[in-house]
N, C-alpha and C positions, 0 to 999 in steps of 0.2 A: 592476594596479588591483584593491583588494576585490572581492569579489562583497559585496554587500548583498540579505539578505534579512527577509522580513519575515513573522513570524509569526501565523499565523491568528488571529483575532480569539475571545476566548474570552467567554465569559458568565458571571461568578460565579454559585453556586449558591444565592445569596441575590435577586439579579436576576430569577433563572428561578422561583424559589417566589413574588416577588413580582407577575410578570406571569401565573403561572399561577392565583392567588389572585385577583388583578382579573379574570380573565377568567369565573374559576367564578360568581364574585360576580356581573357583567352575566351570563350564562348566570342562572344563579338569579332575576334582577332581572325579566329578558325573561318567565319561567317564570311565576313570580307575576301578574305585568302579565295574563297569556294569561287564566291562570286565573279570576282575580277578571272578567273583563271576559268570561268564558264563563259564570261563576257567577250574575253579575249580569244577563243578557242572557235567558239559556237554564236554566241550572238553577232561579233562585230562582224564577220562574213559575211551573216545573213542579211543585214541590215545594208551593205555595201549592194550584194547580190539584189536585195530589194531598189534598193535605190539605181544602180545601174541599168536595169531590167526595163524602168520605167521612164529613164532620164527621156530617151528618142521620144517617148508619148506611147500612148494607148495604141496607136495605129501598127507603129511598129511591131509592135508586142503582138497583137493579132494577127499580124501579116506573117511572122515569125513560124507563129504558131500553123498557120492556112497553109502553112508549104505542103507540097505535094509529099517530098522526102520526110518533113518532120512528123507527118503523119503518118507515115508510113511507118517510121521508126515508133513513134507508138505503139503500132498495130501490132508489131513485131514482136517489142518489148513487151506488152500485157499480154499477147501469145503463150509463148515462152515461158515468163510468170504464173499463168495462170495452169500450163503443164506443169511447172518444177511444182507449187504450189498443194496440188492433185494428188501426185505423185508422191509427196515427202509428208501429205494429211496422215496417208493411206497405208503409205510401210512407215511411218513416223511412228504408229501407235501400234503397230504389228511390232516393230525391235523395241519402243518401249514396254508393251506389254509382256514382249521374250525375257527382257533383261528384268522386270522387276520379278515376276513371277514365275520363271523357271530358276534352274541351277543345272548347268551341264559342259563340259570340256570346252575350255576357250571363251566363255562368259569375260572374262579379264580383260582378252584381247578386245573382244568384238567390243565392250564399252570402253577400250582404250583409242579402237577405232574412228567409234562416233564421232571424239573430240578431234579427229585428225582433220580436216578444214576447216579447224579456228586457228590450229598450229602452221598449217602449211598456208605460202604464196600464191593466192588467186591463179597471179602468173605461171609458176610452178603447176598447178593443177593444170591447167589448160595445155600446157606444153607436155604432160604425161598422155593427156587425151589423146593428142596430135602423133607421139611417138606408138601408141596405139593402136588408134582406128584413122591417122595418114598415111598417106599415100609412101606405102615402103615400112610400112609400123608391121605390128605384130599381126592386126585383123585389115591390113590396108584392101587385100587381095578380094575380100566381101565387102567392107562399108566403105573404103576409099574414094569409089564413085559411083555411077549408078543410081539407083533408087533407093539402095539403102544405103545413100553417103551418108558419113556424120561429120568429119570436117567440112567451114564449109558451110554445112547445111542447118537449120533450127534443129534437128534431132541431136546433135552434137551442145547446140548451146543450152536447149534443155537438159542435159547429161551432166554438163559442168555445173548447168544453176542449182540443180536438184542437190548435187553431191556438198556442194558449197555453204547450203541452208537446212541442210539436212541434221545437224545438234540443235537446232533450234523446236521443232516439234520434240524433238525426242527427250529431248533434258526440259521440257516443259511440259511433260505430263507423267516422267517416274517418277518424279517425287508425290505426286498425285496419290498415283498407284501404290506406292510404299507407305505411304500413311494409312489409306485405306484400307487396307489386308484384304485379305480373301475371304473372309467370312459369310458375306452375302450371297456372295457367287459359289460358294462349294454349298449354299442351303439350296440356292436356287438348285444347281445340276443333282441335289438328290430328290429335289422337287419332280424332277425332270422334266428340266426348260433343256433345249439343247444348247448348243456355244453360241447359236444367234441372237437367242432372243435372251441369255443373260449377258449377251455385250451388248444390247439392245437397251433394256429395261434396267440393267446394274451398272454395265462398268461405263457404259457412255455419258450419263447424267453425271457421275462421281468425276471423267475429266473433261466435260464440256468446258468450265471456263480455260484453265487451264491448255487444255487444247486451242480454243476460239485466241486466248493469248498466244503461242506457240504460231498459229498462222498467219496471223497479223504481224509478228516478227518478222516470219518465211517471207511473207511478201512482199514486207519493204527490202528485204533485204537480197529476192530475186529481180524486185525490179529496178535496184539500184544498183546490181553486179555489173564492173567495169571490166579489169581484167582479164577473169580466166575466157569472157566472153570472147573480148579483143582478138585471141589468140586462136580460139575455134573455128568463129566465125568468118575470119578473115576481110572481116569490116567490107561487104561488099556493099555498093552504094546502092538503093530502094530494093533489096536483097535479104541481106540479113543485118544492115543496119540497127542498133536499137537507140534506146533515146539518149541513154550515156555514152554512147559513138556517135551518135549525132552532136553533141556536145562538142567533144574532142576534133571532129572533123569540120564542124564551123570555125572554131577557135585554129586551130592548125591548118588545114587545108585550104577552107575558103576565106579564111581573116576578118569573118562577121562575126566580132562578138554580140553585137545586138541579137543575133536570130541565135546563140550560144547561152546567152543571159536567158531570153525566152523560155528555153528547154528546159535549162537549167532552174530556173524558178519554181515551174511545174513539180518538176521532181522533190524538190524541195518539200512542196507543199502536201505530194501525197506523202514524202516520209514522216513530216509533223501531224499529217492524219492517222498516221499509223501509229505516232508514238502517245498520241492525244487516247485513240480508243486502245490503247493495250494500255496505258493509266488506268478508264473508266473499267477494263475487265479486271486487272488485278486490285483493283479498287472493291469492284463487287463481289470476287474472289474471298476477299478478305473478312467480310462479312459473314 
């Protein structure tokens, strides 16, 4: 009986130009789509924002900046920031280190937790604060007024900014930890290093970049918090002012959007600083 065989299957070379030609074209298609829908979104703003900012001239623009209030709202805002920032380093890497490396009753919740102000309204958050620690809340009768107010006061709007930037460290250094295992750290503690010095010498080198990314998030992202601040702070003018109310209350209040554009510019720029060097760290991360 024959043998029958049967010839592999070929592809003309007009075939293969043809499906390679459709594919460049969706590739290309995808490309465009990304662009115009990044340009329209994010670029064309900025570029308006640029151009507005600077139309009055230079003079403007620094005079904007020299205000007494707009400085002040600076002072206020990198305050503030630099507390929420501190604060969410610090338990950021204590609940990240809970949730990767223990197991124990409510683990579920507490990281279902974490994610609860990406889900919730700046706004909403701010008005839980207020219902709270205001005046007639649940703690109004101790922090309401006084020395230990938090409505109101910068302890309140670090309260909100902390809470608000707070999955940011935390979801930016378990997955760190979870690749890593415990290996080093359980050689080290039968070494006997105690808990300092092997999150010292172990675990802190394994999520510096990670973490140095994680911060650089927090901060753009404390010092560009609008909302649940709004709402705390009770926008008091060279008080608790910060520089995204000062924004808002140029534009609404005093009807300068020149010294509005000003603010606004800055802020801009520190958040492209922020998103510039969390590129260059998970860039080196990567490595």
């Amino acid at each position: 009986m024959a043998e029958v065989t049967f010839a592999p299957s070929q592809v003309a070379p007009g075939d293969r130009r043809v499906r390679k030609a459709r594919a460049t074209t969706a590739s290309l298609s995808m490309r465009t789509v990304a662009l115009l829908y990044i340009a329209v979104l994010v670029l064309v703003p900025v570029v308006i924002l640029f151009y507005r900012t600077f139309q009055p001239g230079l003079s403007s623009f620094f005079s904007a900046l020299s205000d007494p209030y707009a400085q002040h709202a600076f002072e206020v805002t990198f305050i503030v920031g630099a507390w929420a920032v501190a604060i969410n380093t610090l338990f950021g890497v204590a609940i990240a280190m809970l949730l990767a490396r223990h197991d124990f009753p409510g683990k579920s919740l507490l990281n279902a937790f974490i994610d609860l102000p990406v889900a919730v309204s700046p706004i909403v958050v701010g008005l839980a604060f207020v219902l709270v620690f205001g005046t007639g809340g649940w703690f109004g009768s101790a922090f309401g007024s006084g020395p230990l107010q938090i409505i109101g006061a910068k302890p309140g709007m670090v309260l909100v900014t902390v809470f608000l930037s707070l999955p940011l460290v935390v979801r930016a250094v378990i997955p760190v930890l979870e690749q890593a295992g415990t290996d080093q750290e359980k050689a080290a503690n039968s070494l006997g290093a105690s808990w300092f010095t092997t999150f010292r010498r172990i675990t802190l080198p394994i999520i510096r970049p990670a973490l140095s990314y994680g911060v650089v998030l927090c901060t753009a992202r404390c010092i560009g918090e609008y909302g649940a601040v709004l709402v705390v702070s009770n926008n008091l003018l060279g008080q608790t002012e910060t520089a995204p109310l000062h924004v808002y209350n140029e534009i609404v209040q005093n009807q300068d959007t020149n010294a509005a554009y000003a603010v606004a510019f800055v802020l801009v720029l520190i958040a492209f600083a922020a998103i510039l060097l969390s590129a260059y760290i998970r860039k080196r991360q990567a490595r």
